[in-house]
C-alpha positions in Angstrom: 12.3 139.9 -81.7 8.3 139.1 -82.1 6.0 137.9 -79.3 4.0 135.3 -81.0 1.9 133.9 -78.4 2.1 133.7 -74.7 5.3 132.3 -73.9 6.7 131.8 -77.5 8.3 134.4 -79.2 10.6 134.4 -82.8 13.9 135.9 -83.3 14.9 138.4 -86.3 17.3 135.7 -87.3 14.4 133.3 -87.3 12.8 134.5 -89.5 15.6 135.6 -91.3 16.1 131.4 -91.5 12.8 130.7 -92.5 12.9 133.2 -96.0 16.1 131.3 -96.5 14.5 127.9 -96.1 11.1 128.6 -98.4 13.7 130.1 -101.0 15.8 126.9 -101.5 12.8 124.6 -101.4 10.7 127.1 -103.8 12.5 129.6 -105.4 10.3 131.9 -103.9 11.4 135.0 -101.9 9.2 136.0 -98.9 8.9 140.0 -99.5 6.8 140.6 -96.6 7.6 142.7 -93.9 8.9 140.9 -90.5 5.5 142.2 -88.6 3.8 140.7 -91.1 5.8 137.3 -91.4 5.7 136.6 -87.6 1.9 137.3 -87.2 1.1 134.7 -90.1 3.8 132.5 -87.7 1.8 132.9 -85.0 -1.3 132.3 -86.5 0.1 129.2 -88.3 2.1 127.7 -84.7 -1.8 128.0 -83.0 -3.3 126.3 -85.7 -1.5 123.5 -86.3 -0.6 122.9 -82.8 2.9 123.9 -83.0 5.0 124.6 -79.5 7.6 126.8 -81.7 8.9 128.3 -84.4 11.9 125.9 -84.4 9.0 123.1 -84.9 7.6 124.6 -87.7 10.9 124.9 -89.6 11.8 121.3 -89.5 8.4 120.5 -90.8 8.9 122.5 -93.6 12.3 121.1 -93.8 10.8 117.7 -93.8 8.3 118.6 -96.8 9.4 115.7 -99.3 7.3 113.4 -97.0 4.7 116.1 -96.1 4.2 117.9 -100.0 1.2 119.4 -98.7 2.8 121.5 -95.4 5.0 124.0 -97.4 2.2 125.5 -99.6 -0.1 125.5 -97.0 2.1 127.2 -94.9 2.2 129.7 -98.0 -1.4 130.2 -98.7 -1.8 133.6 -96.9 1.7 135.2 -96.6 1.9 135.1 -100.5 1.3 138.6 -102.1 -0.9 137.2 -105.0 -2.5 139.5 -107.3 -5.6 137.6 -109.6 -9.0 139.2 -111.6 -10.5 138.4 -114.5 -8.5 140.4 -117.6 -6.5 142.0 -115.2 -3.7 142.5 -118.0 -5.8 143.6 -121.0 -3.2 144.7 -123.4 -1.8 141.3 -123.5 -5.4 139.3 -123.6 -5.6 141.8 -126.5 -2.5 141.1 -128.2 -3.9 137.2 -127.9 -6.6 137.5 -129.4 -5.8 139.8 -132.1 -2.2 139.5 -133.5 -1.2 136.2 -132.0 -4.1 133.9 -132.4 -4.2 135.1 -136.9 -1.0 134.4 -137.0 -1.0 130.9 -135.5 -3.5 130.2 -137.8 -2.3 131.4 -140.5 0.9 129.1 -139.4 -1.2 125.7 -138.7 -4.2 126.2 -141.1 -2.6 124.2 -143.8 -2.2 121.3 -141.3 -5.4 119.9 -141.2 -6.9 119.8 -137.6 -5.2 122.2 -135.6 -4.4 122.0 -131.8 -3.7 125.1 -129.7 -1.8 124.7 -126.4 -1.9 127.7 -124.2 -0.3 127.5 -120.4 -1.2 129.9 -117.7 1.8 129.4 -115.1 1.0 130.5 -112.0 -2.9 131.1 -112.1 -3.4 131.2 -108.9 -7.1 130.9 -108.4 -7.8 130.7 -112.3 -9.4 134.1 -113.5 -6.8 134.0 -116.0 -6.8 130.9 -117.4 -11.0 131.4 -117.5 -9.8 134.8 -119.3 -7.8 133.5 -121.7 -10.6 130.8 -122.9 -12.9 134.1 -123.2 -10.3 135.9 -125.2 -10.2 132.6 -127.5 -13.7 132.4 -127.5 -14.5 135.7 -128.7 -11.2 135.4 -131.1 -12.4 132.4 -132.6 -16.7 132.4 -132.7 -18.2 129.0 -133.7 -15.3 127.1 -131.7 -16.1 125.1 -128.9 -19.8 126.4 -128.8 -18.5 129.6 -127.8 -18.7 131.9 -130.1 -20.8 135.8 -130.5 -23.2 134.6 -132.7 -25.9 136.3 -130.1 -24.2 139.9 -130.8 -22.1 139.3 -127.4 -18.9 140.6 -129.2 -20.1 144.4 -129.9 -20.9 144.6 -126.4 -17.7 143.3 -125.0 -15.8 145.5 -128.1 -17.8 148.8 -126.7 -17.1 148.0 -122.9 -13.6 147.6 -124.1 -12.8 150.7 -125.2 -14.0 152.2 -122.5 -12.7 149.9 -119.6 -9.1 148.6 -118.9 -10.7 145.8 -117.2 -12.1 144.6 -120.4 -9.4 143.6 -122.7 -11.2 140.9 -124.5 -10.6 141.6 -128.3 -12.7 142.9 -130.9 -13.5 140.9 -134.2 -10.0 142.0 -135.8 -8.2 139.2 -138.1 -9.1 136.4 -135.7 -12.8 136.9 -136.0 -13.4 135.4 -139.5 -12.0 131.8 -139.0 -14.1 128.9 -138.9 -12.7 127.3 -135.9 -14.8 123.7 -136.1 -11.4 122.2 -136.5 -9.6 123.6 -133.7 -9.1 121.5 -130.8 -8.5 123.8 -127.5 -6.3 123.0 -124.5 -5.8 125.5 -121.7 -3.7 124.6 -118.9 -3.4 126.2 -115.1 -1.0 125.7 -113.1 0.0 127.0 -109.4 1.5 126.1 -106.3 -1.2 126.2 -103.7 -3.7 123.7 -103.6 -6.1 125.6 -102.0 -6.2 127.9 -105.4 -6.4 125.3 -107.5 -9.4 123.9 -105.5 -10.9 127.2 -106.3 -9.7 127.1 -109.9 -11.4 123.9 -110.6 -14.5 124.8 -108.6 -14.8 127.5 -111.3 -17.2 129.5 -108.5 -16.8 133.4 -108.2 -18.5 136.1 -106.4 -20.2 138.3 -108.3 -18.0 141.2 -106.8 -15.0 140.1 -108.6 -16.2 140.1 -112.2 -17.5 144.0 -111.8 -15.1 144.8 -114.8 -16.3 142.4 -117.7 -19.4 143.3 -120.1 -22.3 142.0 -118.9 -22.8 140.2 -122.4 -19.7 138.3 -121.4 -20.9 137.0 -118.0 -23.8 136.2 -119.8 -22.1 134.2 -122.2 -19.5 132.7 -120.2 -21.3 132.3 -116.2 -24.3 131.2 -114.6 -25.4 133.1 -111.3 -25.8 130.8 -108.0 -29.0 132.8 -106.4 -28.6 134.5 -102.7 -30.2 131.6 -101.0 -27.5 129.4 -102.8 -26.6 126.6 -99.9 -22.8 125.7 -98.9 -23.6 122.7 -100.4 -24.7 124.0 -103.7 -21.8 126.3 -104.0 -19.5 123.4 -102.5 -21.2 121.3 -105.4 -20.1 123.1 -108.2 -16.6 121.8 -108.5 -15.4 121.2 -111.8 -18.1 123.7 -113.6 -20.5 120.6 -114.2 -23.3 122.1 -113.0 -24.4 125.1 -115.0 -27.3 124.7 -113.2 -26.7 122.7 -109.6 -30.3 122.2 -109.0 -33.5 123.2 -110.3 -35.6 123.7 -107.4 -35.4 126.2 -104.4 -32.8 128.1 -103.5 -30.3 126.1 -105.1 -31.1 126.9 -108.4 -28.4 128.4 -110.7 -29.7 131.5 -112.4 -28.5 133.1 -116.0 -27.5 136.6 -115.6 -30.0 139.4 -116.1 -32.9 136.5 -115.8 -36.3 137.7 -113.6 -34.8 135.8 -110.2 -31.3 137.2 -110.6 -30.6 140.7 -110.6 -26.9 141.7 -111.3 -26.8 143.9 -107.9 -27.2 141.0 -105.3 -24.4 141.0 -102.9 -24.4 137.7 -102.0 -24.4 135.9 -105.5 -21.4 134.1 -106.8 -21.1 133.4 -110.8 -19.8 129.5 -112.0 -18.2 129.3 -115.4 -20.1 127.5 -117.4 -19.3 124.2 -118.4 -18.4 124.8 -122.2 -15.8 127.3 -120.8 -14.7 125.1 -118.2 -14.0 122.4 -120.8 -11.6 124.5 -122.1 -8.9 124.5 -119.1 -7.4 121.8 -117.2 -5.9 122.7 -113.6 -2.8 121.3 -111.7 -0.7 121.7 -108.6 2.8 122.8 -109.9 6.0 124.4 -108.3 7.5 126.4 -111.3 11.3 125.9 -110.4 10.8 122.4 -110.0 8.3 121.8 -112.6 6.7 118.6 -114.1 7.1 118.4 -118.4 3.7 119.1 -119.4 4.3 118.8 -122.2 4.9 121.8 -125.5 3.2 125.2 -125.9 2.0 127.3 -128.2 1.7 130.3 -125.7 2.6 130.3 -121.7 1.8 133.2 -119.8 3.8 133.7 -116.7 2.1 137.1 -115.5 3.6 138.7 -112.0 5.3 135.3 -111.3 9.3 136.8 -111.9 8.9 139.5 -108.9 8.6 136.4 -106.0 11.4 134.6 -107.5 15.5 135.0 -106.7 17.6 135.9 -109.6 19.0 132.7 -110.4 15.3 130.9 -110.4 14.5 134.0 -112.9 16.9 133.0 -114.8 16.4 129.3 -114.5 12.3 129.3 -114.8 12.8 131.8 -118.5 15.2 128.9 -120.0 12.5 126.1 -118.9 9.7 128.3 -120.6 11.5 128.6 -123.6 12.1 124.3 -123.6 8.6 124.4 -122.9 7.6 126.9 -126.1 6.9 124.9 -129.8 9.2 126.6 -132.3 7.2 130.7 -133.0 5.3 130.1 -129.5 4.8 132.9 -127.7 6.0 134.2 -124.2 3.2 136.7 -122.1 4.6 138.6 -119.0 3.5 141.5 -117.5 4.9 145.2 -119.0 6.8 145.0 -115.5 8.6 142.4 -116.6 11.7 142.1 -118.5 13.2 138.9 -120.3 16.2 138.1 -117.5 18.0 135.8 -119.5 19.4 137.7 -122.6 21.1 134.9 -124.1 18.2 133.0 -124.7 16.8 133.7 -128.8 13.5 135.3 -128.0 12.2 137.7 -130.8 10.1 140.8 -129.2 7.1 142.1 -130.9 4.2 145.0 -129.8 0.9 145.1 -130.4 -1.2 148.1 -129.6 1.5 149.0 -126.6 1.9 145.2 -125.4 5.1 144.1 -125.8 5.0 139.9 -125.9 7.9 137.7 -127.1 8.2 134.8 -129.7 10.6 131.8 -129.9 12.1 132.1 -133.8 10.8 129.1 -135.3 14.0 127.4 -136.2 14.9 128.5 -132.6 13.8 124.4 -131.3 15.6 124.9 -127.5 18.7 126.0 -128.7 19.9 129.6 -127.2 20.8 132.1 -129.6 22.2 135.0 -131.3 
């Protein structure tokens, strides 16, 4: 057993009962020690004014008329891995084989509209990364493009950096992209990353690994001095600069007031990146049709999920794929429903997978 507080402690089987529980209403499977679990109890049971553990399981049992109780209770026990390019080879593989051969595909269709899903973003670096990958895959589109020189840079800090991984000119580079019309979706279970997602606010800390012609294309720096309310204000990346006086004023990377080694600054996408992604609340084995993709990316997502919702969340992906989309997971990661007609391809050691164009939803040889 675990003393929780004074007075209240929680049995092995408790908490043996509670993984069960936030398995069949997510899918998801607690891989935390038992220490670890019943501290996060504790500290959950003191602050929502819980008497015991028994009372916190039938609120989460209860969670169809409380949606919001479940994930909060997640938020913090959830092993969650996020950064910006954090799996370069297959940002790389984006915007260098899959991107030419989508257009090659569409081109001939007049106005083209490329779909992209980031399932399970959790606080959004990766959606934000994909829109750079696009961006430097696609110059002119969206009022993002290198025409500054920004794409050598980010090329030369590539080769030397795994945290780059944004593509180099390649195929991709020469289309005229005035015609494409962009939509990047994110999608996770916690609200509270979400919140963070749309807020589109970073600390500087966390984007140590990208070129610093990319920040300076794609961020604006919110100065030391930067209020609560000025960061609070930033919410949706519509304020590129969220005042222009005092210490509230947003600064652009490398400018005279903002030098790239201040501890306390925090970068906002800017809002023609921002424009890019839309963010939702989502529970991916019980998920909402969003609609068709040309590429989802479901990165480190498998690993928290039992078997069966493995198997259950690849078919839904492949519904969810537009006949040749393409399926991103990490290199960890293998395909763990067989029967379903996915082709594999590599690119430059990044193994990605493409629904056959005649495929539609059916499973296949």
């Amino acid at each position: 057993m675990h003393r929780l507080m004074a007075g209240v402690t929680i049995l092995e089987h408790e908490l043996s009962e509670l993984r069960l529980l936030v398995e069949r209403q997510t899918g998801i499977l607690l891989d935390c020690p038992n220490s670890a679990l019943a501290a996060h109890v504790a500290d959950y049971l003191e602050a929502h004014e819980l008497e015991s553990p028994a009372a916190l399981m039938a609120r989460l049992r209860a969670s169809d008329q409380e949606p919001a109780f479940l994930p909060a209770f997640l938020d913090g026990v959830l092993n969650v891995n996020t950064g910006f390019f954090r799996h370069p080879g297959a940002m790389n593989a984006l915007a260098r084989q899959v991107i030419p051969q989508l257009y090659a595909r569409k081109s001939d269709d007049g106005p083209t509209t490329l779909r992209i899903w980031s399932a399970g973003c959790s606080t959004g670096e990766e959606a934000y990364s994909i829109a750079m990958a696009l961006c430097e895959a696609l110059p002119g589109g969206n009022g993002n493009g290198n025409g500054n020189g920004n794409g050598k840079d980010v090329r030369e800090k590539n080769a030397n950096s795994r945290n780059g991984g944004i593509a180099d000119s390649g195929p991709a580079a020469s289309h005229a992209t005035k015609d494409w019309s962009i939509h990047i979706v994110g999608s996770d279970l916690l609200p509270s990353a979400i919140e963070v997602a749309e807020r589109g606010l970073y600390p500087q800390s966390g984007l140590t690994g990208l070129p610093p012609a990319a920040i300076r294309a794609c961020f604006s720096k919110i100065g030391n001095g930067a209020s609560n309310g000025a960061l609070n204000g930033a919410s949706n990346g519509s304020q590129e600069s969220s005042s222009t006086s005092g210490s509230n004023r947003a600064l652009e990377i490398g400018s005279p007031n903002g030098t790239n080694g201040s501890s306390g600054a925090h970068l906002l996408v800017k809002p023609r990146l921002r424009s890019l992604v839309t963010f939702n609340t989502m529970n991916l084995t019980k998920p909402v049709y969003i609609g068709r993709f040309d590429c989802i990316f479901c990165m480190d997502v498998l690993p928290h999920l039992s078997r069966v919702q493995r198997t259950a969340l690849m078919e839904r992906l492949h519904l969810y794929l537009e006949p040749g989309g393409y399926l991103f997971l990490s290199q960890t990661e293998k395909l763990c429903a067989p029967n379903l007609n996915f082709r594999s391809e590599t690119y430059d050691g990044y193994t990605f997978h493409r629904k056959p164009l005649a495929a539609s939803a059916a499973y296949g040889r």
